[in-house]
N, C-alpha and C positions, 0 to 999 in steps of 0.2 A: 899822318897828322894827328890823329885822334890816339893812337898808342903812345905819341911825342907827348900830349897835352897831359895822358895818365900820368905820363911819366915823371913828366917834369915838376907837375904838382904830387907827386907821391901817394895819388888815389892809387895805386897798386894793389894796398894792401886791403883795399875796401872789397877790389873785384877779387882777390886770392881767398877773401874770406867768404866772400857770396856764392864765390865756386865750386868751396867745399862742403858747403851745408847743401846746394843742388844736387851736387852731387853724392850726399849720402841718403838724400832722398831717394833717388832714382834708384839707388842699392838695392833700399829695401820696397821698391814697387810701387813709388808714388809721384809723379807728375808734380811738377811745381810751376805754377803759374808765376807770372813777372806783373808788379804793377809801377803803376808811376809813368815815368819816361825811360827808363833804364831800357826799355828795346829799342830806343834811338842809337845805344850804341851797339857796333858794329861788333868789338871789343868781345862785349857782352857774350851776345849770340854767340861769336866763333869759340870760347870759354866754358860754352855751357850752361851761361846765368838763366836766358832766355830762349826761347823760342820763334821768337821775333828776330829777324831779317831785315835791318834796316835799307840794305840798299835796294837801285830804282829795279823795278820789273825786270826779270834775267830769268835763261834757260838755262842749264848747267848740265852736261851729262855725267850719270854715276859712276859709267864707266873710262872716260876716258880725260875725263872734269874739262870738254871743251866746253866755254860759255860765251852767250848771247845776250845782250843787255838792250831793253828797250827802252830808251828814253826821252820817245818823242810824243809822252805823255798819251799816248792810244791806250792805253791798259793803266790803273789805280794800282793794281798786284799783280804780282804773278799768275797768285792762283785763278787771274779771269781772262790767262792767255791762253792760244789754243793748244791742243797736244802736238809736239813737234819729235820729229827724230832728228840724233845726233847725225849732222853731215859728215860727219868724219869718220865715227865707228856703226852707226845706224841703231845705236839705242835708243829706247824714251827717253830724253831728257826731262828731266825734274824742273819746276815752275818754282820761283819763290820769289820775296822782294817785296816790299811795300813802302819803300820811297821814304822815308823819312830820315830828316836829318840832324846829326850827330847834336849838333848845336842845341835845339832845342832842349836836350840834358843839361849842358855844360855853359851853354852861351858862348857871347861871341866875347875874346877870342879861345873859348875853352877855359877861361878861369871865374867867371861870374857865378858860377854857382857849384856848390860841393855836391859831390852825387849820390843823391840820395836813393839805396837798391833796395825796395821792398819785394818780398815775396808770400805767393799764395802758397802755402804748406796743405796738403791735405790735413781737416780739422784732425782724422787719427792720426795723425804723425807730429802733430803739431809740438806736442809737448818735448817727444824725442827731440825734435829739433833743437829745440832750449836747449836740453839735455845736453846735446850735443856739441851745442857754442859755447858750454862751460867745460867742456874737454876741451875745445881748442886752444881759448884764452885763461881757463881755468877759472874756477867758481867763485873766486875771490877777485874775480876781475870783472864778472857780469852780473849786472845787476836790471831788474824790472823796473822800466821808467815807469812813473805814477803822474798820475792828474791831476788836476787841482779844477775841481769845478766854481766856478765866480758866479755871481749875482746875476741875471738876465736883468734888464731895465723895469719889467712888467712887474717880476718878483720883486724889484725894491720898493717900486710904488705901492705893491702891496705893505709889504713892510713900513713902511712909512702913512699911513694911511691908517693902520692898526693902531699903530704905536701911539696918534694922536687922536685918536677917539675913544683908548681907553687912557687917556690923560685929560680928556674932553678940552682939547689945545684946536685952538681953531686959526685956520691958517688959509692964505692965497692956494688958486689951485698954481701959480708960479714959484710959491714959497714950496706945497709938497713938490711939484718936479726939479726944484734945485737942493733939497734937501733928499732926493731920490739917485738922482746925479750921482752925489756923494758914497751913494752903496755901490753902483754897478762897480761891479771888478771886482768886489773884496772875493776873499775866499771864502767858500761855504763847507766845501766837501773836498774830501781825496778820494782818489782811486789809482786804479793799476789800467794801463794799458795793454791792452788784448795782445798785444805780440812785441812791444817795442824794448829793446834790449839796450843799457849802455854797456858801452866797451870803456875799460878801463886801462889804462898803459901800461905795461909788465913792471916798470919801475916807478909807479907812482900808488897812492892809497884813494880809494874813490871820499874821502875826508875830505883830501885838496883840492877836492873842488866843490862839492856839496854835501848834506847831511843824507844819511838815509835812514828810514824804518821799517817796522815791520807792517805791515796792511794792518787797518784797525788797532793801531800799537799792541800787535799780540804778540809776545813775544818767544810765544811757543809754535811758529807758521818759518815753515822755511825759505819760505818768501822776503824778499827783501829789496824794498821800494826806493827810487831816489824821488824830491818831489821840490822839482828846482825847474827855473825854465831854460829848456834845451837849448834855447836860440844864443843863450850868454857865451855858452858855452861849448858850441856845435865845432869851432875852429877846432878845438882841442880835442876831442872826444868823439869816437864811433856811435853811433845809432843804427840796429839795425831792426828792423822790419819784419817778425817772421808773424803772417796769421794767418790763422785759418780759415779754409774757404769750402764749400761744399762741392765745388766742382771738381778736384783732381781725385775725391772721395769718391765720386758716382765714376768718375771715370775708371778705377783701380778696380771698382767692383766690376763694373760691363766688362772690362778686361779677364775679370776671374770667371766669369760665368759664362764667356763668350772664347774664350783663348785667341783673340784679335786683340793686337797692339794699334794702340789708339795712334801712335804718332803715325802709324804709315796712311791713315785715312786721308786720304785728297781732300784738298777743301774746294774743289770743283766738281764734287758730285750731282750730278742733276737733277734725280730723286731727291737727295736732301737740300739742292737751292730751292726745290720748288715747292718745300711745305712753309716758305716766307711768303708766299702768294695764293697759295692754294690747298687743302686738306687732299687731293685728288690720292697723293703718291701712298696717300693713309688708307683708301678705300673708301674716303668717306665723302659726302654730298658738300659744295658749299652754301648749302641755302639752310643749316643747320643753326635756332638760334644763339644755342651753349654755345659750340665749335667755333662756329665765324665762317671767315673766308679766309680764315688760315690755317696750317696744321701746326702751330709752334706753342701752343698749351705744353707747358712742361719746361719749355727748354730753356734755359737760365738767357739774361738778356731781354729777349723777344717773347717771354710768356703769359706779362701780368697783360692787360685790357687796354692797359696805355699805350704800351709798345705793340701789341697786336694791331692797333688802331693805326698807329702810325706805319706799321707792315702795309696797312690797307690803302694809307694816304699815297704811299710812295712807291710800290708795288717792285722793290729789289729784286732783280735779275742778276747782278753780280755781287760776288765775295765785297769787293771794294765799297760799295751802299748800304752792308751791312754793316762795316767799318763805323761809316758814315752815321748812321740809324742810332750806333753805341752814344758814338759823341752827343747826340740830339739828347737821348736820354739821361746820359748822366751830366747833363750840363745844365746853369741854372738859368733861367730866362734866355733858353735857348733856343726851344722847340714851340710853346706855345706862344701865344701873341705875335712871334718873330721869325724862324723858320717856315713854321707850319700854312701861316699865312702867306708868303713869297711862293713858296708849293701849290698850296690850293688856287692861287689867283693866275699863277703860269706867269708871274714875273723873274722866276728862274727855276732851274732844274736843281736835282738834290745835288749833284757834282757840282755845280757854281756857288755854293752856299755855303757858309763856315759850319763844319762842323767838328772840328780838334783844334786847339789851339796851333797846332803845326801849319796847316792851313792856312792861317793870315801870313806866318812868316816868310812860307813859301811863295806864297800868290804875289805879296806885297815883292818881294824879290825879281820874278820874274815880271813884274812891272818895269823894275828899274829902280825899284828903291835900295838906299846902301843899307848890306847886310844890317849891322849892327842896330840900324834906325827900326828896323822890319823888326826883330827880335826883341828890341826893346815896346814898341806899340802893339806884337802878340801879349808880351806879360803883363802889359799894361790893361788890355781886354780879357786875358783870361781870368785875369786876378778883381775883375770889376772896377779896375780904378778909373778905367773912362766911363761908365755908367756912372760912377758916382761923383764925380768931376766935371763931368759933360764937357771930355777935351782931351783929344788923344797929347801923345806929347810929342815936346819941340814942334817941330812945324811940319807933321806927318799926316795932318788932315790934309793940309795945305800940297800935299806932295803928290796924296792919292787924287785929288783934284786934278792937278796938273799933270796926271799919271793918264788919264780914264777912267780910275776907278767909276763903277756904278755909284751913282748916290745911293739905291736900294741897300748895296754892300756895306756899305759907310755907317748908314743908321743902323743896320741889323748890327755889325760890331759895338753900336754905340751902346745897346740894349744891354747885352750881357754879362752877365754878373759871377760866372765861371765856366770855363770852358777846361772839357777832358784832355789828358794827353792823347794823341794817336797812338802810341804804341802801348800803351793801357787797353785801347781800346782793343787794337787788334787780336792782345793775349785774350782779353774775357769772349770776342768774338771765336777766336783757332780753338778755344774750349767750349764755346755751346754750338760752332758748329759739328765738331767730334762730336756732343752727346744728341745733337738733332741726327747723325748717322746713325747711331745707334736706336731710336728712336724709327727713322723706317726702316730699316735693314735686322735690328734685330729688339723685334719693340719688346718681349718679353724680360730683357735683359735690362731694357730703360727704364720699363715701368717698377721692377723690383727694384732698382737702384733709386730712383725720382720717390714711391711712395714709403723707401727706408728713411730717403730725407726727410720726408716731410714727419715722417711718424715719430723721429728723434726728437722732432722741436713742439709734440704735442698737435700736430696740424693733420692726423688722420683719425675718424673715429669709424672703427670696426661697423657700430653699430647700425649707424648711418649709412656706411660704405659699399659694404657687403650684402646688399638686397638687392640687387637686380636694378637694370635701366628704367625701367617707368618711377620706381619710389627714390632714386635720384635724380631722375627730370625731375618729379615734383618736388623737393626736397629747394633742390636747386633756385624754382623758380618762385617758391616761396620766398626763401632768403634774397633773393632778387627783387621782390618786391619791399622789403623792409628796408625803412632807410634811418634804423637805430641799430646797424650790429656793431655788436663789438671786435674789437682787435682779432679777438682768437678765433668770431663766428668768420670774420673774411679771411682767416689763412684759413679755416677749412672750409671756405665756397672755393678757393681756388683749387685744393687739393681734391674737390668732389668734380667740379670742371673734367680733373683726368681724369678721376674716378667715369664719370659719363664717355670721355673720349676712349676710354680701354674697352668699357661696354660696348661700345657702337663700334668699335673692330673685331667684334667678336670673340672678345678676352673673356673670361668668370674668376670670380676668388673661389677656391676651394675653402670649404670650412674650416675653423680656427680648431685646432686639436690638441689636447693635453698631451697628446703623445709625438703627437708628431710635428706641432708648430715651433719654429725657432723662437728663441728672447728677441731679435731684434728684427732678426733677415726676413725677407718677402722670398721667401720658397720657390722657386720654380718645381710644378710636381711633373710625373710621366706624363701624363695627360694636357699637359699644355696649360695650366690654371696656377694662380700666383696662388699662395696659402698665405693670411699674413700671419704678423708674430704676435706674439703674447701682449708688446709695447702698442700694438695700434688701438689695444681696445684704451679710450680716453681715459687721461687720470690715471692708468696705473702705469707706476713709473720703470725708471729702467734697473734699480734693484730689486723691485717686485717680480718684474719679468724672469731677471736672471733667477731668482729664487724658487719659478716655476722651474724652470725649467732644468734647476740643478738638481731637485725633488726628486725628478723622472729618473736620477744617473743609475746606472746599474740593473736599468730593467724595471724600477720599483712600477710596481702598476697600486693605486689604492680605490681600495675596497668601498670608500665612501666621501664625500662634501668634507664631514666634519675632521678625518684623517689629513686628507690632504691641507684641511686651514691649517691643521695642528705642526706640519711638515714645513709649511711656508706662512712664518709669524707676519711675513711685510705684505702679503695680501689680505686685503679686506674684505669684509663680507660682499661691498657693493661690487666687487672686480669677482666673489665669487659668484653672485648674482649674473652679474652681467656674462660671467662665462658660462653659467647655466642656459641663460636667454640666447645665446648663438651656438648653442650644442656639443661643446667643447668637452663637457664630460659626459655627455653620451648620455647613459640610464642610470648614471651613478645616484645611490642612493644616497640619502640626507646622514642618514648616523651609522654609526657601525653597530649599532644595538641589532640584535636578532629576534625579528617576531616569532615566539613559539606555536601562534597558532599557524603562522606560513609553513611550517612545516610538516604540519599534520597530512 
């Protein structure tokens, strides 16, 4: 049914095209994450798009591909059924499945919505991939969609507010908000969007349908923007989706430095379900006040203080609640005031609660409601038009009344204001469960991978870092007590967080070394101690780095401070300083002048 529905609407050529850009990832060694709804289709997965498994809970053997389907709703996934042998061949059979349905992509009956396939590129690869969708369709057929930023309400009023006080025009505070009215929406600004591609059709010129230019009207950028709105025009026209994401990036590393393939990691590992509830499997205490009561510092998902909290609220034993856990988080008015509360008070468990838009259409379904109604009152909640309506539609209130629904259930859908797809979720989940394996099984290899991330986006400082556990407690719980940091002081409390939890499993930095530090990479040395790069020490950037580190090629060793500045013009004095202050040039003297009397 679902190959009928590609078919028949001529999405073909959307999945032919999705399948080849995955798959020249995977070529060259990089994982690609699926976002959206596109793991809803079945399609998808058996193609290659995705990773995601839509159908219900099933066993399958490798060997002899007989399978088992559970669908008497006892298991959320696969991955939280138990290990079973093949009855026929006596293999382990392989667990996978996580229930979601096709519809949710395409609607009901498959033609309501055009499917839209985004994909996570690792951030290095990301470009190639461009690269590469202009070989397919050719460079004159793909062009970078652009943005058009509009007026916020707050900014016009400002605007409007200025404008007549330096005209000394005095006006109702109703006269400025319908004279403010009149700004929201215009256009302020353009931009580029971070991965969204149009596709242009072999026989047509991207003219006939919109204007394009260059970013910044430069017209010496090989960039070339269209800045129209997609939605006039989406009938006609491909979009696709490629951007970069940090996660298939740490994972391609762990891969390098560990020679384990991430895809065969079980996602019912027990050591790595149980650092969602407990640091134990880390070696470490839960009464720690950095750490918590959980070990998931780090792991994308479940690592910032929000999702750690809510780890604690709900205490996930199965693959399936972490699913769940995603949806919370990345949903808007979904978790506080409205989840959280129904959890804490024991007016329902995490499994009875909406947590992905899939979810209602399901539940509602297995009520008894007719498909298309269910489908239509999910879009209607995940998109907030019943919070902001205060009315589901047609007469679907009236239906889950007459169904049983819970009143609880009724109002908490009535609440929210956007709800995740399931099979979003489950890809960001199938990827920070991989790097939480890696993380207990082979933590040397996560932590260089995790403090490469952070040290790319400016979020590790050497200087801070690399002192030992007691001057990062304190470090820590100073910043913990100020409630003015800035942006950049909390990406790096969060990055000194690991910092402390690497400490306390008895990890150490080796010192930062002219000779022997990489420009970017966290080192693994013999001795078991990470070395960082040149990039961690703050402020000096990533051509500076490489510039060190291109200095050293051929053996050069220098004889002084002021030699090496002369070697590397994009290091500053303060980055020389600062590598003096962590020992990195050793006894290197200041100038290459030679004292006469030192030689006497």
């Amino acid at each position: 049914m679902e190959l009928k529905t590609i078919l028949d609407h001529n999405y073909d050529v959307i999945y032919m095209s999705a399948q080849k850009l995955v798959q020249n990832s995977l070529e060259h060694g990089y994982l690609v994450g699926s976002r959206g709804s596109v793991g809803s289709s079945l399609v998808a997965f058996m193609s290659g798009i995705t990773e995601v498994n839509s159908l219900p809970p099933h066993y399958v053997c490798p060997k002899c591909c007989h399978s088992e389907f559970v669908t008497d709703g006892s298991f959320g996934c696969g991955a939280d059924m138990p290990e079973k042998d093949c009855p026929v061949c006596g293999e382990r059979m392989n667990r996978d499945g996580f229930d979601i349905p096709f519809e949710t992509f395409l609607g009901f009956p498959g033609n309501e919505k055009t499917p839209d396939i985004d994909l996570n590129f690792s951030g290095e690869y990301q470009a190639k991939a461009h690269k590469f969708t202009e070989t397919l369709f050719g460079a004159d057929h793909v062009f970078r969609a652009g943005t058009i930023g509009t007026l916020a309400e707050k900014t016009a009023y400002g605007y409007v507010k200025k404008y007549l006080e330096e005209r000394g025009i005095r006006a109702t505070k109703a006269e400025e908000n319908r004279l403010a009215q009149g700004l929201v929406g215009i256009k302020r600004t353009t931009g580029q969007h971070p991965g969204g591609l149009v596709i242009i059709p072999q026989d047509m010129d991207v003219t006939d349908f919109c204007p394009v230019q260059h970013p910044a009207d430069d017209p010496n950028s090989e960039i070339i923007t269209t800045h129209f709105e997609y939605h006039c025009m989406e009938d006609n026209l491909l979009k696709l989706d490629e951007l970069g994401h940090d996660d298939p990036t740490m994972i391609r590393m762990m891969e390098d430095m560990t020679g384990i393939d991430a895809k065969k990691i079980s996602l019912s590992d027990p050591d790595t379900m149980s650092i969602f509830i407990s640091p134990a499997a880390l070696s470490l205490p839960d009464d720690d006040p950095i750490i918590g009561k959980t070990g998931s510092i780090g792991v994308p998902e479940f690592g910032t203080p929000f999702t750690r909290q809510m780890l604690v609220d709900t205490q996930p034993r199965a693959f399936d609640t972490l699913i769940r856990l995603s949806g919370f988080s990345h949903g808007t008015d979904v978790w506080a005031g409205n989840i959280h509360d129904l959890i804490v008070k024991g007016t329902a468990n995490v499994n009875e609660t909406i947590g992905c838009r899939d979810d209602i259409m399901i539940y509602l379904i297995q009520k008894g409601m007719q498909p298309s109604l269910a489908f239509k009152t999910m879009e209607a909640v995940r998109k907030g038009r019943v919070k902001k309506e205060n009315k589901f539609p047609g007469d679907a209130e009236e239906q889950m009344r007459s169904m049983g629904v819970p009143n609880w259930w009724i109002e908490s859908a009535r609440k929210i204001a956007y709800l995740f797809p399931k099979a979003h979720a489950v890809a960001y989940v199938m990827m920070a469960f991989r790097i939480a394996w890696f993380k207990v099984h082979e933590p040397l290899a996560f932590y260089s991978a995790y403090f490469y991330r952070r040290s790319q986006k400016g979020g590790f400082d050497a200087e801070r870092m690399c002192v030992g556990t007691d001057a990062v407690r304190r470090k820590i719980h100073e910043m913990q007590r100020r409630s003015d940091l800035t942006a950049n002081e909390e990406d790096l409390l969060v990055t000194m967080e690991a910092v402390y939890e690497f400490n306390m499993r008895g990890f150490r930095f080796a010192p930062i070394d002219l000779y022997k530090s990489d420009a970017a990479r966290f080192q693994i040395t013999e001795d078991g101690c990470l070395r960082p790069p040149f990039i961690s020490i703050l402020g000096l950037g990533e051509s500076a780095a490489q510039d060190l580190a291109a200095a050293r090629e051929n053996g050069r060793k220098f004889i002084s401070v002021q030699e090496l500045s002369r070697a590397c013009p994009k290091v500053s004095q303060t980055h020389l300083d600062t590598l003096k202050r962590l020992g990195a040039l050793g006894d290197m003297p200041e100038t290459s002048q030679i004292n006469l009397f030192d030689l006497q």
